[in-house]
RODO-2510 file (C-alpha; in nm, 4 decimals, decimal comma):
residues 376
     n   res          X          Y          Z
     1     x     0,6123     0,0994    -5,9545
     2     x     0,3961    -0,1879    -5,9810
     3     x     0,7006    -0,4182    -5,8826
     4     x     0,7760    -0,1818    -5,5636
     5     x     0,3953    -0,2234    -5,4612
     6     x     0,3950    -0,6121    -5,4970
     7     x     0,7729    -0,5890    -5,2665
     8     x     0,5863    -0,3899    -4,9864
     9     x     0,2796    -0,6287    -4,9842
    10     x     0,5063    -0,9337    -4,9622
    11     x     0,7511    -0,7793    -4,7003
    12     x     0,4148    -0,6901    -4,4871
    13     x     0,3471    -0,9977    -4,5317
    14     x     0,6253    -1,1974    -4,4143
    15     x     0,7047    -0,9150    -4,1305
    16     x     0,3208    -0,9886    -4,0341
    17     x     0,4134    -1,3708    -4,0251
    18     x     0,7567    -1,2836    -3,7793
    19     x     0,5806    -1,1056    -3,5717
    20     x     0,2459    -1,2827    -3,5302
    21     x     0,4851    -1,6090    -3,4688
    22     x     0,6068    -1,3975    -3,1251
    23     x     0,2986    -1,2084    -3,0318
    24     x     0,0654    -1,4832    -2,8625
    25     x     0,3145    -1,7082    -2,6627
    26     x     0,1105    -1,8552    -2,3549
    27     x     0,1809    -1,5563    -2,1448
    28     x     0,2807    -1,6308    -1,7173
    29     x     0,3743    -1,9704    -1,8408
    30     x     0,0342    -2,0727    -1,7876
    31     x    -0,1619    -2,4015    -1,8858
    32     x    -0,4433    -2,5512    -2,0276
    33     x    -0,6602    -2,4801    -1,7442
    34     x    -1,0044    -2,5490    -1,9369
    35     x    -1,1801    -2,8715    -1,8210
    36     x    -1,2498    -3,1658    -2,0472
    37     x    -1,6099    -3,0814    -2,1300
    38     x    -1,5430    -2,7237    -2,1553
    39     x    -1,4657    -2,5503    -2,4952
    40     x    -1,4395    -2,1712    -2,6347
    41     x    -1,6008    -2,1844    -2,9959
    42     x    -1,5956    -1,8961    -3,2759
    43     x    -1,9511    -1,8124    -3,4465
    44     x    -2,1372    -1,6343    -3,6571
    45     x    -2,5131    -1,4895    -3,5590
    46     x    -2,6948    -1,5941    -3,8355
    47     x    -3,0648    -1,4533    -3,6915
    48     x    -3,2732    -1,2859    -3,4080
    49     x    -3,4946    -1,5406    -3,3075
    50     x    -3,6801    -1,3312    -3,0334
    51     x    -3,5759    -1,0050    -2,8893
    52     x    -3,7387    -0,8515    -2,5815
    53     x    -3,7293    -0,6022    -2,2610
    54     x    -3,7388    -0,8189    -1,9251
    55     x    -3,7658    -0,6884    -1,5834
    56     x    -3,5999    -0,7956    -1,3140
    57     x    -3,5861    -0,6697    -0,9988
    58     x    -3,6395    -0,3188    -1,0843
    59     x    -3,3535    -0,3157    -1,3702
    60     x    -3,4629    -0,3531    -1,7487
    61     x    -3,2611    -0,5998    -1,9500
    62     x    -3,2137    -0,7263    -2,3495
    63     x    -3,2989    -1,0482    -2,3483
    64     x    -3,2231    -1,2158    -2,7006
    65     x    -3,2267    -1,5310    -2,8646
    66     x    -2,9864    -1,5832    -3,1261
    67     x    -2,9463    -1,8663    -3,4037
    68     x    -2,5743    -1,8705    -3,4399
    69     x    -2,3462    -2,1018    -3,6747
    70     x    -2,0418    -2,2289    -3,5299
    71     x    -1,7671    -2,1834    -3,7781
    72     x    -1,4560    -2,2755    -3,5277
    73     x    -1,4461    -2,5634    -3,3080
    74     x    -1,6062    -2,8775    -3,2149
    75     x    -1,9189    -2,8090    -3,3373
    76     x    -1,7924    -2,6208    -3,6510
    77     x    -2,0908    -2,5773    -3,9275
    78     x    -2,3291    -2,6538    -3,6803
    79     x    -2,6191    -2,4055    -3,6049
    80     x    -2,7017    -2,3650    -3,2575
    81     x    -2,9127    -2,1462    -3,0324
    82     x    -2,7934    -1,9118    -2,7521
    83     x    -2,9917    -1,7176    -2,5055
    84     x    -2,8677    -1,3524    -2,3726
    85     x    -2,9810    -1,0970    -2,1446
    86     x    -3,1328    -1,3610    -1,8788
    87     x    -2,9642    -1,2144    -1,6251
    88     x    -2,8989    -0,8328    -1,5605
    89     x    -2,5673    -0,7183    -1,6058
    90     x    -2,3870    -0,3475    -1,6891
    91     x    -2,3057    -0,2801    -2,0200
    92     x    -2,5156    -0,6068    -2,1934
    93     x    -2,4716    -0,5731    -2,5819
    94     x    -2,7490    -0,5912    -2,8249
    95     x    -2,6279    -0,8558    -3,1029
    96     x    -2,7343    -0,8668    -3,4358
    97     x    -2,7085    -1,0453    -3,7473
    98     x    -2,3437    -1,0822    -3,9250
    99     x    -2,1470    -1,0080    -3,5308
   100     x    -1,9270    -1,2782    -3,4710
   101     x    -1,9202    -1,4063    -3,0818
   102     x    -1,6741    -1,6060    -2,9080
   103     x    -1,9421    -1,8657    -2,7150
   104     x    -1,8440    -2,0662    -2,4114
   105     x    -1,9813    -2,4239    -2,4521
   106     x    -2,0367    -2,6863    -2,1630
   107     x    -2,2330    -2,9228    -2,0112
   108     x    -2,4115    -2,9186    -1,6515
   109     x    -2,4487    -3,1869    -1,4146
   110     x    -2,7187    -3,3474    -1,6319
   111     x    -2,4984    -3,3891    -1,9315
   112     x    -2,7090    -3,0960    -2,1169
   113     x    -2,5206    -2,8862    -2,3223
   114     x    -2,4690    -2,5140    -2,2066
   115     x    -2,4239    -2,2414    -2,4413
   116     x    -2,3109    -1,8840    -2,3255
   117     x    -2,1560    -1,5683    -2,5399
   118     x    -1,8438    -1,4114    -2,3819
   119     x    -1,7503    -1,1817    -2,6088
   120     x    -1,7012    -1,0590    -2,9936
   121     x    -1,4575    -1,1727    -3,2329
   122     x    -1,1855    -0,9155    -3,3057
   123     x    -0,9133    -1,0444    -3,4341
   124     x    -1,0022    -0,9310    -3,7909
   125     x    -1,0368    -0,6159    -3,7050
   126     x    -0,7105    -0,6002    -3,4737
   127     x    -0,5172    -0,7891    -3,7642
   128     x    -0,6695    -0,4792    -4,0194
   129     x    -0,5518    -0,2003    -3,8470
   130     x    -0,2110    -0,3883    -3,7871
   131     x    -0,1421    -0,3988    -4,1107
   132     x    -0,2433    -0,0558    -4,2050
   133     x     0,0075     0,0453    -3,9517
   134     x     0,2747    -0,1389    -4,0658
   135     x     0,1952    -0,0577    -4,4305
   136     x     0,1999     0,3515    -4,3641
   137     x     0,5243     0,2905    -4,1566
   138     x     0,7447     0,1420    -4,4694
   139     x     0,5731     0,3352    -4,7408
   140     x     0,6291     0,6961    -4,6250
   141     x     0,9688     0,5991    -4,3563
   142     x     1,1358     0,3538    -4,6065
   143     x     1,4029     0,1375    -4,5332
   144     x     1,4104     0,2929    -4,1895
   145     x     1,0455     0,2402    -4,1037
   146     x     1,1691    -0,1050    -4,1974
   147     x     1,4514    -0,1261    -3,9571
   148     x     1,1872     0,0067    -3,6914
   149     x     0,9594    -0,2490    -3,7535
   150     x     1,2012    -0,5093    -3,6632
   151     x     1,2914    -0,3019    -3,3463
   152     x     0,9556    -0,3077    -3,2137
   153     x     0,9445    -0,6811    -3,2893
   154     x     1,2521    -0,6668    -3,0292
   155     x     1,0394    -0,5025    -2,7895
   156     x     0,7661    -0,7475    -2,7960
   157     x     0,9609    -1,0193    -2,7865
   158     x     1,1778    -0,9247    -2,4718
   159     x     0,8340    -0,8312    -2,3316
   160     x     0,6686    -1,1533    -2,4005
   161     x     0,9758    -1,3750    -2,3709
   162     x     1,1630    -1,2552    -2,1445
   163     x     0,9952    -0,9811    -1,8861
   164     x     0,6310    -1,1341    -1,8266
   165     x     0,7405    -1,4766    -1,7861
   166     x     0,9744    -1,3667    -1,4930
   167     x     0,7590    -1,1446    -1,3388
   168     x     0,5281    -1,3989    -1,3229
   169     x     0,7868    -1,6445    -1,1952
   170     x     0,8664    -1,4070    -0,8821
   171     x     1,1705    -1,2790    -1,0157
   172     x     1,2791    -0,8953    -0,8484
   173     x     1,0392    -0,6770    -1,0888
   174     x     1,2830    -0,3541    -1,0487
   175     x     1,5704    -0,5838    -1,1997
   176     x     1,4206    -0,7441    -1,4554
   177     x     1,2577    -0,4620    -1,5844
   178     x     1,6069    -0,2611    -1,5714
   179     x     1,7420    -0,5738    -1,7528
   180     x     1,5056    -0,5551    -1,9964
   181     x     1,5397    -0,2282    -2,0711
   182     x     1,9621    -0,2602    -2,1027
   183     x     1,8190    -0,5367    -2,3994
   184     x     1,5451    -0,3294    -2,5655
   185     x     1,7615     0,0246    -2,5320
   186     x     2,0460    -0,0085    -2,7520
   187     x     1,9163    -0,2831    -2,9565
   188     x     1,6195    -0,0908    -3,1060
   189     x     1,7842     0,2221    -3,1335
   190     x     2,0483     0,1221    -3,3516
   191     x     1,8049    -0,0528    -3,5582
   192     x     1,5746     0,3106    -3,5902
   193     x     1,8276     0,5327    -3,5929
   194     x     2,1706     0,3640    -3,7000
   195     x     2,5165     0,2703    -3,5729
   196     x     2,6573     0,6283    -3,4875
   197     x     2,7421     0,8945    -3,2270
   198     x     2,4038     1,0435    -3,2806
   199     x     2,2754     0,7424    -3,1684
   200     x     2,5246     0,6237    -2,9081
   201     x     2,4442     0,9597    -2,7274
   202     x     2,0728     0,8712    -2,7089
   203     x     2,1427     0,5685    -2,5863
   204     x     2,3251     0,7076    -2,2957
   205     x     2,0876     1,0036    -2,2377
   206     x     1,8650     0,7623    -2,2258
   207     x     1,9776     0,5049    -1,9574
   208     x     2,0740     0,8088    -1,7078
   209     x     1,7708     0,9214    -1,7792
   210     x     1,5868     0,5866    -1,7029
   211     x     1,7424     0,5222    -1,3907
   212     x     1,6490     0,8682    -1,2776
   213     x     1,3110     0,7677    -1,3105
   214     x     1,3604     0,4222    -1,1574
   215     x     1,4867     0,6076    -0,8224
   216     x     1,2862     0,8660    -0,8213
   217     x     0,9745     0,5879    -0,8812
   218     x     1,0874     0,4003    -0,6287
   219     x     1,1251     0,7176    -0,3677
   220     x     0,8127     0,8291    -0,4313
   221     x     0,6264     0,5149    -0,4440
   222     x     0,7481     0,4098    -0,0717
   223     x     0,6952     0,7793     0,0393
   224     x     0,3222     0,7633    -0,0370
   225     x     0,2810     0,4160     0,0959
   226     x     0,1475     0,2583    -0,2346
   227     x     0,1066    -0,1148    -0,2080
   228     x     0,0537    -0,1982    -0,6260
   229     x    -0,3288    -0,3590    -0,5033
   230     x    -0,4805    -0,0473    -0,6115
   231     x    -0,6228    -0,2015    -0,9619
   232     x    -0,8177    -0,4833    -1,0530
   233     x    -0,5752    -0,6779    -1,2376
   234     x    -0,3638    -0,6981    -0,8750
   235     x    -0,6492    -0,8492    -0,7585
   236     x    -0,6716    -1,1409    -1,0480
   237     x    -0,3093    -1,1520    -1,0448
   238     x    -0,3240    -1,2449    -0,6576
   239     x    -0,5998    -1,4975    -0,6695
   240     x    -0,3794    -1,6616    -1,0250
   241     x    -0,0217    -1,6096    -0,8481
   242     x     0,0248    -1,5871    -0,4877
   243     x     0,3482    -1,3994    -0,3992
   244     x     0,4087    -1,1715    -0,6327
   245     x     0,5438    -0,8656    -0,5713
   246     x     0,3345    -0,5609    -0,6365
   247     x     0,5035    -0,2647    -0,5383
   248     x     0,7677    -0,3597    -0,7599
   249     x     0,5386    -0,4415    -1,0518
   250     x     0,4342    -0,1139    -1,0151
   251     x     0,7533     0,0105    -0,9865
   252     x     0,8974    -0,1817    -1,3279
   253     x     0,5451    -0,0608    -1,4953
   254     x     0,6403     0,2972    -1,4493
   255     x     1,0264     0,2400    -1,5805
   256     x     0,8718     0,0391    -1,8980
   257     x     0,6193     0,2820    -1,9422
   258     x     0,8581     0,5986    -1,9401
   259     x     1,1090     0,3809    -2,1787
   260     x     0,8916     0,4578    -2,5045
   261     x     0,8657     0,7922    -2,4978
   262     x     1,2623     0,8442    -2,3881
   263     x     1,2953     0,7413    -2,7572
   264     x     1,1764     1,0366    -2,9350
   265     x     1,3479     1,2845    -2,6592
   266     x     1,6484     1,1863    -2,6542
   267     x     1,7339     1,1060    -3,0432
   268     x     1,5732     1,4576    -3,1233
   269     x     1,7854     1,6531    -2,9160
   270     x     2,1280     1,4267    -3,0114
   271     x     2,0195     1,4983    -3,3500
   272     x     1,9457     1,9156    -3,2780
   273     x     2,2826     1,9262    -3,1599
   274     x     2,5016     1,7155    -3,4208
   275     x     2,2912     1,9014    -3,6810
   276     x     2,4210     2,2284    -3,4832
   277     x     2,7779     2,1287    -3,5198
   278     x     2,7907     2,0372    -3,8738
   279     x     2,6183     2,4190    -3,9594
   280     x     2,8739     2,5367    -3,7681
   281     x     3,1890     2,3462    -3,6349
   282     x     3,3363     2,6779    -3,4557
   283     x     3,0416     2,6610    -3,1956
   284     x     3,1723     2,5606    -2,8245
   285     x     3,0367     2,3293    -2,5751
   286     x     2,8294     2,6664    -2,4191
   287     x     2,6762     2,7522    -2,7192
   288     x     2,6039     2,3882    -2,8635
   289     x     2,4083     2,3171    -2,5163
   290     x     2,2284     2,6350    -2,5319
   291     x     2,1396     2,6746    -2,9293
   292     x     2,0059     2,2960    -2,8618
   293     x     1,8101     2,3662    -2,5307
   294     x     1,5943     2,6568    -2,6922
   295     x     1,4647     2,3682    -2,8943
   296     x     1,4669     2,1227    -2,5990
   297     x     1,2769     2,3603    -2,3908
   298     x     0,9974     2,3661    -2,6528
   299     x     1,0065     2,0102    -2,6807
   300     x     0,9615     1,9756    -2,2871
   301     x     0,6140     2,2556    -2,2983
   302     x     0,4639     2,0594    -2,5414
   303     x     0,5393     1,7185    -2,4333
   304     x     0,4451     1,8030    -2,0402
   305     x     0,0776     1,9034    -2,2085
   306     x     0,0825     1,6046    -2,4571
   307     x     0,1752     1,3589    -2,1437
   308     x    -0,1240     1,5007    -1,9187
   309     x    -0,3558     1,4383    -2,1710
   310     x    -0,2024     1,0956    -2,2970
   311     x    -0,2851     0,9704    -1,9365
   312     x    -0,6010     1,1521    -1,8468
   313     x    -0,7282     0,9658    -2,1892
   314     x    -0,6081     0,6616    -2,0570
   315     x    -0,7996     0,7001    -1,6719
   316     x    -1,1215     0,9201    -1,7759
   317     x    -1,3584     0,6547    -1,6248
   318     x    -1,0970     0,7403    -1,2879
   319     x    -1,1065     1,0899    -1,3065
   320     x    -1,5070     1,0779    -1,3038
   321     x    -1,4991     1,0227    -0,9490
   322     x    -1,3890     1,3741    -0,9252
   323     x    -1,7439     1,4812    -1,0900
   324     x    -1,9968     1,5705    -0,8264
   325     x    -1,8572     1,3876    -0,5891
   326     x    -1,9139     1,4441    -0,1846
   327     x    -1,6054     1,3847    -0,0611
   328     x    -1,3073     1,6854    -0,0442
   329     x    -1,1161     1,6447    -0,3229
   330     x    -0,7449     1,5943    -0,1460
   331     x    -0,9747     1,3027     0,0053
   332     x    -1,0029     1,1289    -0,3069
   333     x    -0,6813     1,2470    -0,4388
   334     x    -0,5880     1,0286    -0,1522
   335     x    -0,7433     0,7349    -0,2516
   336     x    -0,4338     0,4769    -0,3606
   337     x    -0,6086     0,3772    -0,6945
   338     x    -0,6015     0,8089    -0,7428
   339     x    -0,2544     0,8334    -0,5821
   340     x    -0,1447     0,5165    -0,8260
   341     x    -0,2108     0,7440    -1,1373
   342     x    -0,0557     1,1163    -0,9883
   343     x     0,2556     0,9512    -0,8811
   344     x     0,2717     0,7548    -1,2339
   345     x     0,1990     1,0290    -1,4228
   346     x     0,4484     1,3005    -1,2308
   347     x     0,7316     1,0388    -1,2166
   348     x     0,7755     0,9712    -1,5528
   349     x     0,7045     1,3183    -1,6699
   350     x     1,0032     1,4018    -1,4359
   351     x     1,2013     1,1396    -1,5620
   352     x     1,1591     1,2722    -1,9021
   353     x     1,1600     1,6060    -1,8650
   354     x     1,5153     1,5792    -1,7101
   355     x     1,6114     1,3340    -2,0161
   356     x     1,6263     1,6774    -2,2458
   357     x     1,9397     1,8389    -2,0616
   358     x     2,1316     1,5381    -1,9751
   359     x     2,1076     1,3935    -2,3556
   360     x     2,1685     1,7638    -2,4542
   361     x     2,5125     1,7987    -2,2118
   362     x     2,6309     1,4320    -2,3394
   363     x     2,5636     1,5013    -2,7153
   364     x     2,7414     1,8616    -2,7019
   365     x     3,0245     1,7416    -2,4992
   366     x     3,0763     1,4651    -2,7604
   367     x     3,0038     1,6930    -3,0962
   368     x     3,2655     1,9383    -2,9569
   369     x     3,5355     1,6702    -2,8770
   370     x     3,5070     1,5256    -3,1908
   371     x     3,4640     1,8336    -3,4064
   372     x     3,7842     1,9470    -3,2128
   373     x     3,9789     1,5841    -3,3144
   374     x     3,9023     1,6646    -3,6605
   375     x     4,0683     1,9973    -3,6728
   376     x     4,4010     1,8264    -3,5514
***
């Protein structure tokens, strides 16, 4: 047992290694854009020197002054002092002893060195709950959990290595993103699931059901007049890349987006029907299709609830405009960075929802063929 345990810690180990080696390329291709005299240091707040309320201009503010030791970077094991809260802004933090900061340090025109926090330190915490995840994924899934693992390392990598870096570079978004997809499809399902039919139906189900999605996006998206400069990452990305296409990064965000979740639908109801045949190989295309859709249809009720909630989780600060607010609400429905989320959120639901009887026609069609080979 003991031998197992020490296996599993190793493996995590060396998988955390792989993947970390993959996981921070310099994303967009980009630079060294940091000047000479300007550095990003790692430290740890050591002691609240002072801590007060200022006012300014009507607003309260923290105002703090911390005695931090730099313990990455130039000025590593050196103590240094940082000021906080001069200047009212939303959401401020209140530090204290044992955070660790990321600090921005600088000089000014004078040569006098500048010292400002950015932000915490979380890479410990990230790299934690990482490895918790990968732990709970090869101790209770096994040697498929494994094979996973090394799927999802696919993902990122085509991601990171491949997708990002021509998006940035101007490339069509629709086709790289479809290209992309044609990598990461059939790649990390046979590394989940296995080389088989089982598999090979999924696979299909789930390109038919991806380019669905990708028409129907792309219908939709120029029917509603959506431009992609709706969020405030178009707006970095603009002033960081001039050119870029956003409609269609909005476009390839919605195929990538839908492409996870295609996973699960389309291997469960491949597998509902294979399992079907085996109980009984006398069932007929007909009854294979409709034993497996009473499932499917389930599948779709709870998965249309699960996918509402998934996205209202991820846009609750968006859907608080909709809280006492004067305007009619089809006017703010109207609102692009409101319109962005419905047609997101529809789309792909659509695109999946429709992934449930196509995989289910495919997998029947092939369990009956080949059930009916084997009687011959």
């Amino acid at each position: 047992m003991r031998k197992k345990i020490l296996k599993t810690f190793f493996f995590l180990l060396a998988f955390s290694g792989f993947f970390g080696s993959f996981f921070t390329p310099k994303i967009f291709g980009q630079e060294d854009f940091s000047l000479a005299k300007e550095e990003v240091l790692e430290g740890k707040i050591i002691k609240i020197l002072k801590e007060e309320i200022l006012s300014q201009a009507g607003a309260e503010s923290l105002h703090q002054e911390l005695a931090i030791l730099v313990t990455k970077g130039s000025l590593e094991g050196k103590e240094i002092e940082v000021d906080t809260g001069m200047i009212s802004i939303v959401g401020q933090p209140k530090y204290k002893a044992g955070d660790q900061v990321l600090i921005n340090y600088s000089f000014d025109s004078r040569g006098e060195r500048i010292f400002f926090i950015t932000d915490f330190v979380r890479k410990e915490a990230l790299a934690g709950l990482f490895f918790i995840f990968l732990f709970l994924v090869v101790i209770i899934n096994k040697r498929q959990g494994v094979s996973s693992l090394f799927g999802l390392g696919i993902s990122f990598l085509v991601i990171f290595k491949f997708i990002l870096p021509n998006l940035y570079a101007g490339y069509d978004p629709i086709l790289i993103a479809v290209i992309g997809s044609l990598i990461i499809i059939p790649l990390t399902f046979y590394l989940s699931h296995g080389l088989n039919r089982k598999t090979t139906v999924a696979v299909a189900g789930t390109l038919i059901a991806l380019i669905i999605t990708g028409v129907l996006a792309k219908y939709f998206v120029n029917l509603t007049k959506l431009t992609g400069y709706a969020s405030e990452e178009a707006g970095f990305l603009q002033v960081a890349k001039e050119g870029l296409n956003m409609r269609g990064l909005l476009l390839a965000g919605i195929i990538i987006g839908v492409l996870g979740v295609l996973d699960d639908i389309t291997i469960s109801q491949s597998a509902i029907v294979f399992q079907l045949i085996q109980a009984n190989p006398k069932f007929k295309f007909n009854q294979l299709y409709q034993q497996a859709m009473k499932v499917g249809q389930d599948h779709i009720s709870s998965m249309v609830n699960t996918l509402i909630l998934v996205y209202t989780g991820a846009a609750l600060p968006l859907l608080l405009l909709f809280i006492d607010n004067p305007r009619p609400f089809f006017e703010v429905l109207n609102y692009e960075i409101i319109a962005d989320e419905v047609v997101r959120t529809l789309v792909g639901s659509i695109g999946l929802i429709l992934a449930v009887p196509v995989t289910t026609i495919i997998a029947a069609f092939v369990a009956e063929k080949n059930e009916r080979t084997k009687s011959f």
